[in-house]
VOPA-43051 format. One record per residue (C-alpha): residue in one letter; residue number from 1; x, y, z. Coordinates in Angstrom, 1 decimal, always signed. Layout:
N
A / NUM / X / Y / Z
...
This chain:
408
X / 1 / -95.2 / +63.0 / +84.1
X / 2 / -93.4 / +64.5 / +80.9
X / 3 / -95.1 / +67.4 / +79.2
X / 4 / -95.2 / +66.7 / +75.7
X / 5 / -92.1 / +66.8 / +73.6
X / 6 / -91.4 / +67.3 / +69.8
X / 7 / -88.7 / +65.8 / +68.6
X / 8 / -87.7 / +66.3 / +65.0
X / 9 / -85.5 / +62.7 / +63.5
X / 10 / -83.1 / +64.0 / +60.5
X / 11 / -81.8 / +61.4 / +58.3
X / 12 / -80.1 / +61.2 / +54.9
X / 13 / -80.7 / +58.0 / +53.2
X / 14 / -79.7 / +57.0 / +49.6
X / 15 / -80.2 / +54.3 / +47.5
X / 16 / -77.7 / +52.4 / +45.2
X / 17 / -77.6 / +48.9 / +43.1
X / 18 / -78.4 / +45.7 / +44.9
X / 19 / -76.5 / +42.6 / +44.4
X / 20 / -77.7 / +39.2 / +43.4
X / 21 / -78.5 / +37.4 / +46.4
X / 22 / -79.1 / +34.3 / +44.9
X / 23 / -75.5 / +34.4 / +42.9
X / 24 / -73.4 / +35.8 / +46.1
X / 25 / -75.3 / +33.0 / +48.0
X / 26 / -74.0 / +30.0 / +45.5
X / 27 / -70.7 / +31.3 / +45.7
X / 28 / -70.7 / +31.1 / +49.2
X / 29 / -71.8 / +28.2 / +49.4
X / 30 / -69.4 / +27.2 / +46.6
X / 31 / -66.1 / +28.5 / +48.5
X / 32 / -67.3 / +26.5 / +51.8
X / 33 / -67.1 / +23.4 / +49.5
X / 34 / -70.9 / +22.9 / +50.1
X / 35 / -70.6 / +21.9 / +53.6
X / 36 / -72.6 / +25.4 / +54.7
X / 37 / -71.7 / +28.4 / +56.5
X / 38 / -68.7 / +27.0 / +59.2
X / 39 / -70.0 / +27.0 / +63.0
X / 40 / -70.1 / +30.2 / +64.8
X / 41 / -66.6 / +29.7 / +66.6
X / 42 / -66.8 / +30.2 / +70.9
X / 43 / -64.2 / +32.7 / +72.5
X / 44 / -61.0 / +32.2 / +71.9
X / 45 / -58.7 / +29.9 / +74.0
X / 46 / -55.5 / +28.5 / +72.5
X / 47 / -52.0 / +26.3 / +73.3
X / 48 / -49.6 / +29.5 / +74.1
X / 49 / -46.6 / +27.4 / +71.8
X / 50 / -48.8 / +26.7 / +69.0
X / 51 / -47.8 / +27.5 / +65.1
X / 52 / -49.9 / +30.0 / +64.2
X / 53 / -53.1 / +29.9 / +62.3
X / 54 / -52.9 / +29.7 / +58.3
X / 55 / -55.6 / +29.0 / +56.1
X / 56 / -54.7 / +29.4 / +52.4
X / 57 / -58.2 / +30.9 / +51.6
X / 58 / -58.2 / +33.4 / +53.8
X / 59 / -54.3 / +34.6 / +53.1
X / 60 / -55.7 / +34.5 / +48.9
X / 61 / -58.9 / +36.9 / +50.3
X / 62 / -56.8 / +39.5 / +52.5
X / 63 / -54.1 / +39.2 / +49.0
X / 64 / -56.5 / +40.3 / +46.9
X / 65 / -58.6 / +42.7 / +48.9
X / 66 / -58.5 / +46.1 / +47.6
X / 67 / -58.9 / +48.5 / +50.4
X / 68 / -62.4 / +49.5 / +50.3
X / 69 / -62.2 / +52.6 / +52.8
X / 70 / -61.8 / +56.5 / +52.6
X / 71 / -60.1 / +59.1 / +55.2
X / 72 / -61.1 / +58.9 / +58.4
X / 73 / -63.1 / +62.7 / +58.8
X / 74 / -65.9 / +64.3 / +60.6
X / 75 / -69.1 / +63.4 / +59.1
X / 76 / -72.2 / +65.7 / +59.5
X / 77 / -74.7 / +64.4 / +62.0
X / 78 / -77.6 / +64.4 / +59.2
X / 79 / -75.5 / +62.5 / +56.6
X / 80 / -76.5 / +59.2 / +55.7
X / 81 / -73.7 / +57.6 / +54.0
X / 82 / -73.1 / +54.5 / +52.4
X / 83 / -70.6 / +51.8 / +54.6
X / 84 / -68.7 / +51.8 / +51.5
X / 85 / -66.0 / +53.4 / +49.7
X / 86 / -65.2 / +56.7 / +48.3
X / 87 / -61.3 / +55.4 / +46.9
X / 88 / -60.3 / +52.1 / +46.2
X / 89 / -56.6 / +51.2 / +46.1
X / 90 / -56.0 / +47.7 / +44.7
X / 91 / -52.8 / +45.1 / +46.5
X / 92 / -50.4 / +43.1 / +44.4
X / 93 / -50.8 / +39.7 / +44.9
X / 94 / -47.6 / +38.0 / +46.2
X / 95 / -47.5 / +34.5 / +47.3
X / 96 / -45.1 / +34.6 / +49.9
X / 97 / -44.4 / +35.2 / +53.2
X / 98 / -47.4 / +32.4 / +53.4
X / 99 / -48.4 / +33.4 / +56.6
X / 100 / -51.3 / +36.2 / +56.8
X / 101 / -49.2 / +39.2 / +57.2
X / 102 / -50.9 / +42.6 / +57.9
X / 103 / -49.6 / +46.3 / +56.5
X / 104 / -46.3 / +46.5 / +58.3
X / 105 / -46.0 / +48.9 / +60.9
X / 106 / -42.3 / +48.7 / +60.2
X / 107 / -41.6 / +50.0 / +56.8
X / 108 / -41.4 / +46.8 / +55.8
X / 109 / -39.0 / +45.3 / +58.1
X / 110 / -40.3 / +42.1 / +58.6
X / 111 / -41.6 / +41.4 / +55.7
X / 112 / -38.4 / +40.8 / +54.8
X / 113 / -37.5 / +38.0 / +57.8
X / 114 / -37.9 / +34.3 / +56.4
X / 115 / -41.0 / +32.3 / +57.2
X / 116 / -39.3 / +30.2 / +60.1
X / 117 / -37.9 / +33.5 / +61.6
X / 118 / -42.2 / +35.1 / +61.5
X / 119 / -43.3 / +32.2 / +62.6
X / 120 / -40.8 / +32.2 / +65.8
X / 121 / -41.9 / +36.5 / +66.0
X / 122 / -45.6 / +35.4 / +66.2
X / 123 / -45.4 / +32.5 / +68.8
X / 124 / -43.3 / +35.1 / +70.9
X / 125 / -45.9 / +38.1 / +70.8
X / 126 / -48.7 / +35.5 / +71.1
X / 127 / -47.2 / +34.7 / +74.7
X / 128 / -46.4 / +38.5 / +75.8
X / 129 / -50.5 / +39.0 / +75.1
X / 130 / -51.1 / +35.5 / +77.2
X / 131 / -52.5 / +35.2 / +80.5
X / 132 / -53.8 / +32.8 / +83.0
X / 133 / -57.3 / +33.1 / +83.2
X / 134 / -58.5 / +32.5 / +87.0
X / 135 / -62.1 / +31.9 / +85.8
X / 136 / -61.7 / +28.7 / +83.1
X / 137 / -58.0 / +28.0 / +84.4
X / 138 / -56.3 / +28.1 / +81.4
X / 139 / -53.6 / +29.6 / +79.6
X / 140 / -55.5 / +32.5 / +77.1
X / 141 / -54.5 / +35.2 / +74.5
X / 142 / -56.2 / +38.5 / +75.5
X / 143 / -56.1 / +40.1 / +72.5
X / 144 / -56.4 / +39.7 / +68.3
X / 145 / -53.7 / +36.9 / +67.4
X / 146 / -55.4 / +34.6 / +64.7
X / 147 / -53.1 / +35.7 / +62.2
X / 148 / -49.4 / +36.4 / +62.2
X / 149 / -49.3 / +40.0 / +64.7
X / 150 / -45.2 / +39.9 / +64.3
X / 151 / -44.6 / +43.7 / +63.7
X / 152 / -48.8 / +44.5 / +63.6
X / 153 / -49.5 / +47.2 / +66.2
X / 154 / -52.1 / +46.0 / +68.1
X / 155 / -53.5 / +49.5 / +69.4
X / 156 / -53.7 / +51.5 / +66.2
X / 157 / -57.1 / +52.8 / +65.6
X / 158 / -59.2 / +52.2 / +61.8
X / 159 / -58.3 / +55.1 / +59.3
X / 160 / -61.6 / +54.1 / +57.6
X / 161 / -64.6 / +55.6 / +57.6
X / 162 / -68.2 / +56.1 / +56.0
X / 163 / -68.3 / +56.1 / +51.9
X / 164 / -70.0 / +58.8 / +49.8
X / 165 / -73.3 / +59.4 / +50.3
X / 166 / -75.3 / +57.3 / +48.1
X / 167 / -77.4 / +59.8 / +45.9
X / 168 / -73.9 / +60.7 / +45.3
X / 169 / -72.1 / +59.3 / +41.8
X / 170 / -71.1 / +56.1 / +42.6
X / 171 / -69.6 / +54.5 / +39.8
X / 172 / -68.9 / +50.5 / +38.5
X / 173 / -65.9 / +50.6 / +39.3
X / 174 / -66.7 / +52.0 / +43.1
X / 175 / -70.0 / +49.9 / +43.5
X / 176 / -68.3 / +46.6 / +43.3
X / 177 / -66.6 / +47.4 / +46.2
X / 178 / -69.8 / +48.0 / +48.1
X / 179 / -70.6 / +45.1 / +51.1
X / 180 / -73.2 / +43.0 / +50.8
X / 181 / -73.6 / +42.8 / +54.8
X / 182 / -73.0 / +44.3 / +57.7
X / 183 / -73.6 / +44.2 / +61.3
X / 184 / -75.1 / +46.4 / +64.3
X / 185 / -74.0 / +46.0 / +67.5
X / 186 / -77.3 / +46.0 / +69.9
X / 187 / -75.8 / +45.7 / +73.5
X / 188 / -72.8 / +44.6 / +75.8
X / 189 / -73.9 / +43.4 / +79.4
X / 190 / -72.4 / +42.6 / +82.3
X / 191 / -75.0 / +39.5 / +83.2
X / 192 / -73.2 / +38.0 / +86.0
X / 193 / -69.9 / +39.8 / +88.6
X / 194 / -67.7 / +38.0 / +90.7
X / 195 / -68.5 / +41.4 / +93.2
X / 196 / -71.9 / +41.7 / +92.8
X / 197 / -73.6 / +44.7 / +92.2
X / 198 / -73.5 / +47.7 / +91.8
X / 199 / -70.0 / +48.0 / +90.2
X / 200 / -68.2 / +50.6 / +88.4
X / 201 / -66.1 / +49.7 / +85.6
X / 202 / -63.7 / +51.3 / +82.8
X / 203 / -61.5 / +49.8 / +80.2
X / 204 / -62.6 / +48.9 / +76.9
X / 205 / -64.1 / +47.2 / +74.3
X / 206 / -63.1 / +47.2 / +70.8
X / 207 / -63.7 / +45.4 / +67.1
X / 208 / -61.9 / +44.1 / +64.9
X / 209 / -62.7 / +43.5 / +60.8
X / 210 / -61.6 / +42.3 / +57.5
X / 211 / -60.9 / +45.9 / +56.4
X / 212 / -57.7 / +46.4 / +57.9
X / 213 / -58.0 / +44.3 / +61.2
X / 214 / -57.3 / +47.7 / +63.4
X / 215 / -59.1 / +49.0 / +66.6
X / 216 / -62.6 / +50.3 / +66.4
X / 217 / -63.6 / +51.1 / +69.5
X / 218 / -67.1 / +50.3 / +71.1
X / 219 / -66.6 / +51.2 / +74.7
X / 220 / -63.8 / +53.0 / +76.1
X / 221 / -63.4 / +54.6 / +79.6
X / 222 / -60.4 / +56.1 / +81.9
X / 223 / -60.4 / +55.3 / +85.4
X / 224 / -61.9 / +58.6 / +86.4
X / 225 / -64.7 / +58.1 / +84.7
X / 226 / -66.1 / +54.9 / +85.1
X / 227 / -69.7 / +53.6 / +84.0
X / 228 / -72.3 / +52.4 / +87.3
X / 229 / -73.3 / +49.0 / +86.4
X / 230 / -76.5 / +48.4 / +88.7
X / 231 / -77.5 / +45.3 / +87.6
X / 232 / -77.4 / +42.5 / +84.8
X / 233 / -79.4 / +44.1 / +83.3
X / 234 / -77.9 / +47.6 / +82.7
X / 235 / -75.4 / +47.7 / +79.5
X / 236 / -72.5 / +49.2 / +78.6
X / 237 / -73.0 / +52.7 / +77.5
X / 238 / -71.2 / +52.8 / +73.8
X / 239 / -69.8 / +55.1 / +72.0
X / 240 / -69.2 / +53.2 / +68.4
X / 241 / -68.0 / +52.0 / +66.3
X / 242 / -68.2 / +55.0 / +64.1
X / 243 / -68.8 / +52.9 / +61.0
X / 244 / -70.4 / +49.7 / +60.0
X / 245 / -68.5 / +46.2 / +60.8
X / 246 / -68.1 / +44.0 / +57.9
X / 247 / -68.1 / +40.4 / +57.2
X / 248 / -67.9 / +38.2 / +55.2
X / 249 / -64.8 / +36.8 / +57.6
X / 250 / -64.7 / +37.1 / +61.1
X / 251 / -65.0 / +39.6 / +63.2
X / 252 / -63.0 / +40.1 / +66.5
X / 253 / -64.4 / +41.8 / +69.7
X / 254 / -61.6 / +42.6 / +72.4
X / 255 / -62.5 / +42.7 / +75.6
X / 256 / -60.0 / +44.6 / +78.2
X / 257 / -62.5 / +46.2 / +81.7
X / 258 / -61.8 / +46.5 / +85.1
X / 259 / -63.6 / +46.7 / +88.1
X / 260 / -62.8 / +50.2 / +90.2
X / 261 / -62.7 / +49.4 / +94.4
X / 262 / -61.8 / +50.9 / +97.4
X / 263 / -59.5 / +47.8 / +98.4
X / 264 / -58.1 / +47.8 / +94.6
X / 265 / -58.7 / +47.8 / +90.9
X / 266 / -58.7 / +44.5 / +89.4
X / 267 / -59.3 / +42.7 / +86.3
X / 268 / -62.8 / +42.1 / +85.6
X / 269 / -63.0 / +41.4 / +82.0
X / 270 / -60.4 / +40.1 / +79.3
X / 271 / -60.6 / +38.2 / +76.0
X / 272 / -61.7 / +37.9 / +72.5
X / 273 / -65.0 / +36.8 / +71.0
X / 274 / -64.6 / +35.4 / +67.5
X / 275 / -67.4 / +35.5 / +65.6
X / 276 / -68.3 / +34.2 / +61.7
X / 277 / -71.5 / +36.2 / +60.5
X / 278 / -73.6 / +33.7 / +58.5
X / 279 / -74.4 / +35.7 / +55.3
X / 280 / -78.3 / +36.9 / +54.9
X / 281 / -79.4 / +35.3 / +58.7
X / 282 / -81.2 / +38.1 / +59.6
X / 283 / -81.2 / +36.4 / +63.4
X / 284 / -80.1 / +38.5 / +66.2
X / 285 / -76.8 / +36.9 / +67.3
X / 286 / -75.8 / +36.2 / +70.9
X / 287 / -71.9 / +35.4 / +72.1
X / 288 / -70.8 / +35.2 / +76.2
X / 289 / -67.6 / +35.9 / +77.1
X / 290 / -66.7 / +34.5 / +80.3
X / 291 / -63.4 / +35.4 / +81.9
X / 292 / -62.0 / +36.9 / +85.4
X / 293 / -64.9 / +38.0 / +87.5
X / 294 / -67.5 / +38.1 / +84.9
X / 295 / -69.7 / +36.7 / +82.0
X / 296 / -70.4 / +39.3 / +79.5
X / 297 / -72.9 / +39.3 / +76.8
X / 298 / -72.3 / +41.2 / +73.1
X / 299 / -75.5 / +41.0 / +71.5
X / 300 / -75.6 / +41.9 / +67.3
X / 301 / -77.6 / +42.1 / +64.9
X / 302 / -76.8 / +41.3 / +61.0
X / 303 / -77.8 / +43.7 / +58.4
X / 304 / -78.5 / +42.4 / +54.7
X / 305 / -77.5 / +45.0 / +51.7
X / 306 / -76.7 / +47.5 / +53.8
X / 307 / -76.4 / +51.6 / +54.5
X / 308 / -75.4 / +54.0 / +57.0
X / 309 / -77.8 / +55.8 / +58.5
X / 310 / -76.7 / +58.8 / +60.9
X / 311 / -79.4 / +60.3 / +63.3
X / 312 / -79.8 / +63.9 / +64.9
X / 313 / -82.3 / +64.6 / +67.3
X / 314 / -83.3 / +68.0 / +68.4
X / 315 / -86.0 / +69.2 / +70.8
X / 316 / -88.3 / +71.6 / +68.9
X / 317 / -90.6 / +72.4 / +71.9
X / 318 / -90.6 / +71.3 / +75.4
X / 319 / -88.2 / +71.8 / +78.7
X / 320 / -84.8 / +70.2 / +77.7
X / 321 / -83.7 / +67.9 / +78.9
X / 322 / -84.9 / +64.9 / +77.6
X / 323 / -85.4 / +62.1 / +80.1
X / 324 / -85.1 / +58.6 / +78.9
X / 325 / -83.9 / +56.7 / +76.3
X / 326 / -83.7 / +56.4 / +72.6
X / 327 / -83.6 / +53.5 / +70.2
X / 328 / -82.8 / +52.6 / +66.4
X / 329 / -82.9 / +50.0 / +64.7
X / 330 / -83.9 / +48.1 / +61.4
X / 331 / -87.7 / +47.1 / +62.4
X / 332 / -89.5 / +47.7 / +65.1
X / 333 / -88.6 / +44.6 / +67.1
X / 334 / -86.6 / +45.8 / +69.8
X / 335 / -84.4 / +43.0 / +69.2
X / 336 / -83.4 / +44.8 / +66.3
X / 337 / -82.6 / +47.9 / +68.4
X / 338 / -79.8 / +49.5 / +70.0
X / 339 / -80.0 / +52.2 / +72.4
X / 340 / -77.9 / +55.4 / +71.6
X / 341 / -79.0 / +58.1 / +73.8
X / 342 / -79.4 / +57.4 / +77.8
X / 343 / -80.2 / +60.4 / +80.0
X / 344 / -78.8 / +58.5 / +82.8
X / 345 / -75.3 / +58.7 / +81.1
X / 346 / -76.0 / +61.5 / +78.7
X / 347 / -76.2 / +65.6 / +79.0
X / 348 / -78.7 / +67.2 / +76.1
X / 349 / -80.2 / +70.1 / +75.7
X / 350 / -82.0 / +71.3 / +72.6
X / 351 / -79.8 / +69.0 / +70.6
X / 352 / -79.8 / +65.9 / +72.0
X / 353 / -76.0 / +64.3 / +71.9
X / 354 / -76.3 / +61.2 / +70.8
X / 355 / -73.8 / +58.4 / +72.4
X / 356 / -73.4 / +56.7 / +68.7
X / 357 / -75.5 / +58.1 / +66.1
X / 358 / -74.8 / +55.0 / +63.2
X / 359 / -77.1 / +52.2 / +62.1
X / 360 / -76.9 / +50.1 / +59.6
X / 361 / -80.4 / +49.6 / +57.5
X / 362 / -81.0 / +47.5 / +54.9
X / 363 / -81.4 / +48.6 / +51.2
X / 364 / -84.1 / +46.1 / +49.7
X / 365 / -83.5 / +44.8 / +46.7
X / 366 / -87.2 / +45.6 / +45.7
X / 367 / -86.3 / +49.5 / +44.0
X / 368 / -90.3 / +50.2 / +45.3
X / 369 / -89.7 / +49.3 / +49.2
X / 370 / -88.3 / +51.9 / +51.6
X / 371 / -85.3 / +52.3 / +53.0
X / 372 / -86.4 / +52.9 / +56.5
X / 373 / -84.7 / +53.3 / +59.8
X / 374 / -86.9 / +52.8 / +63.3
X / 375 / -86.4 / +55.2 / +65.9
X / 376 / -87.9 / +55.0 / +69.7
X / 377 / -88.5 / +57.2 / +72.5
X / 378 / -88.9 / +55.7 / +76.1
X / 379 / -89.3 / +57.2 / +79.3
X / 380 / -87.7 / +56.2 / +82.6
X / 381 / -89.2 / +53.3 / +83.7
X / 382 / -90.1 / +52.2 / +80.1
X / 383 / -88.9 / +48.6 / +78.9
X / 384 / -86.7 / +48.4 / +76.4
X / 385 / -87.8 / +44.9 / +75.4
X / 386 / -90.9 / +46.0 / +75.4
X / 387 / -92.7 / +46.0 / +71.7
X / 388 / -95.1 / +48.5 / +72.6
X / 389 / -93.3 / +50.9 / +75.0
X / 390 / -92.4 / +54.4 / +74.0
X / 391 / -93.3 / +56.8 / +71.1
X / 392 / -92.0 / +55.2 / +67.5
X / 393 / -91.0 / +57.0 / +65.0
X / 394 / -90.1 / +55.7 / +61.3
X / 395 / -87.8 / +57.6 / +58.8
X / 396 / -87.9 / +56.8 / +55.5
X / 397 / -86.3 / +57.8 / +52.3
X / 398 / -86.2 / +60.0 / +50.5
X / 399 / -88.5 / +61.9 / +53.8
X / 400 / -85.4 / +63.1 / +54.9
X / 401 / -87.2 / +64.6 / +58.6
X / 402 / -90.0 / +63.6 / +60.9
X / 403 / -91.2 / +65.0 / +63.8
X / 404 / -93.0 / +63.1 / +66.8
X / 405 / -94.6 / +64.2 / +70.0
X / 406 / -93.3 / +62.6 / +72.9
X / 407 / -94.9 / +62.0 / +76.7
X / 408 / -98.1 / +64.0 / +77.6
């Protein structure tokens, strides 16, 4: 049995302007011509010659998005920033080529080739990223390709991160570039293998969002070091993203893991879940991707109005190291929660390193609720769908600290 342990939670919340649900929601509603949010969309499978996706309204929103993003940096543990902006840098808005093009990687090159000659570009990287899947038995793109990719590296990470902190200035012209959603990502599980289990397996697993449609990586792992997977019910031990993912488009995860042997490495894993977030569902959100020698689950959970709160976690007294687990969230529904610290995975000692140390909490529109963020501490042999399990501990703004006393 643990002796007891006190654990001080630091987080720096602020608070900013809300929007108007009720107008964001009519417009919504107004731009999907009243028919409702569009279906959450399955993994992606597609014809290998097929023209490329174009849908005028989404070419018109990535035209006239200004970037709403500042320098990727290292942000202090305690700092709880906004998942907005800090600059803003406003596109023209062209109408040609009419195909979605990205920021060329190219210095412009082929934003200069004619429409037929993209189009012909796209259908040709489309078909170098295309692979027989042994699983379903079709023909399927393994990575990002709803747009046109012609001259888009597809491996460059997200210079974006975290905005200013939110006590901070943040002007009118800065706070309508502020997202009215967001969402966490809660787990990625391995529920059924081809080999069984146990299994070890590296690769990774990466998103993908409106901001600037680069890499933000979840899970990533070298051959040498490869995560255990005991059962279906262990998950993925991630390490992002480093900042919130943002609707209102889609959002793409990539998944690229494989499955470490003494007869051979093989493919275990490949695809890409697309997912629409329905605005202000506050239901947790399930997708299976199903490929190779495995179904995976990536479980999320939307955030309304939200901020970025990061967590530090420090033993005060007690024998490091800490055994167990730690969860945060936005309530305490562990639904809600995502586990960022495993001992199993994890080396701590009087700080505990935290394997992500982001969440995105709501900021309620109500200026006399709180601006909380849930925080739990489980032992080994604890369940973490278990309500009542562990030590909970809420920080609230502008209660910047608490400290909790853990095991007995």
């Amino acid at each position: 049995m643990l002796g007891e342990t006190q654990l001080p939670v630091t987080a720096l919340i602020g608070r900013k302007r809300r929007w108007d649900k009720d107008a964001a929601a009519a417009s919504y509603e107004e731009a999907s011509d009243g028919d409702g949010a569009p279906k959450e969309q399955a993994p992606m499978a597609m014809e290998i010659a097929a023209s490329p996706t174009t849908r005028d309204e989404e070419k018109q929103e990535d035209e006239d998005m200004a970037v709403p993003a500042c320098k990727m940096g290292e942000q202090p543990l305690t700092e709880i920033e906004s998942s907005t902006v800090s600059t803003v840098e406003e596109k023209e808005v062209t109408k040609e080529p009419e195909i979605p093009m990205w920021d060329s990687d190219d210095d412009g090159e082929f934003m200069l080739k004619a429409k037929a000659e993209l189009e012909e570009l796209h259908i040709a990287c489309v078909k170098s990223i295309t692979e027989l899947d042994p699983k379903s038995k079709l023909l399927v793109p393994t990575r990002f390709c709803s747009f046109n990719i012609a001259g888009f590296d597809l491996d460059k990470e997200s210079k974006f991160g975290l905005g200013p902190p939110l006590d901070s200035n943040i002007t009118p012209e800065l706070e309508k570039y502020m997202v009215s959603s967001a969402v966490n990502v809660i787990s990625v599980k391995v529920i059924e293998s081809d080999r069984g289990y146990p299994i070890s397996v590296y690769g990774t697993v990466l998103a993908r969002d409106r901001i600037d449609y680069r890499c933000i990586y979840l899970f990533r792992r070298g051959r040498e070091d490869p995560q255990m997977i005991s059962s279906k019910d262990d998950m993925l031990t991630l390490t992002g993203p480093r900042r919130a993912l943002v609707p209102p488009d889609n959002i793409y995860f990539e998944f690229n893991l494989r499955v470490k042997g003494d007869a051979g490495d093989g493919d275990f894993s490949k695809g890409v879940i697309q997912l629409h977030v329905v605005p202000y569902d506050p239901e947790p959100i399930t997708r299976v991707l199903s490929s190779w020698l495995s179904r995976v689950e990536l479980v999320l959970a939307p955030v309304d109005g939200p901020v970025a709160a990061s967590l530090e976690v420090k033993i005060l007294k007690g024998a490091p190291p800490f055994i167990g687990k730690i969860c945060a969230g936005t309530s305490e529904n562990p639904e809600t929660q995502m586990i960022v610290y495993d001992s199993r995975d994890m080396k701590s000692d009087s700080s505990v390193v935290l394997s992500r140390n982001l969440v995105a909490v709501p900021d309620p529109d109500d200026e006399e609720e709180e601006i909380i963020v849930h925080v739990r501490f489980l032992v080994d042999g604890d369940d973490v769908d278990d309500e009542d399990a562990g030590t909970l501990v809420s920080v609230a703004y502008p209660a910047e600290e608490q400290v909790c006393s853990h095991g007995a």
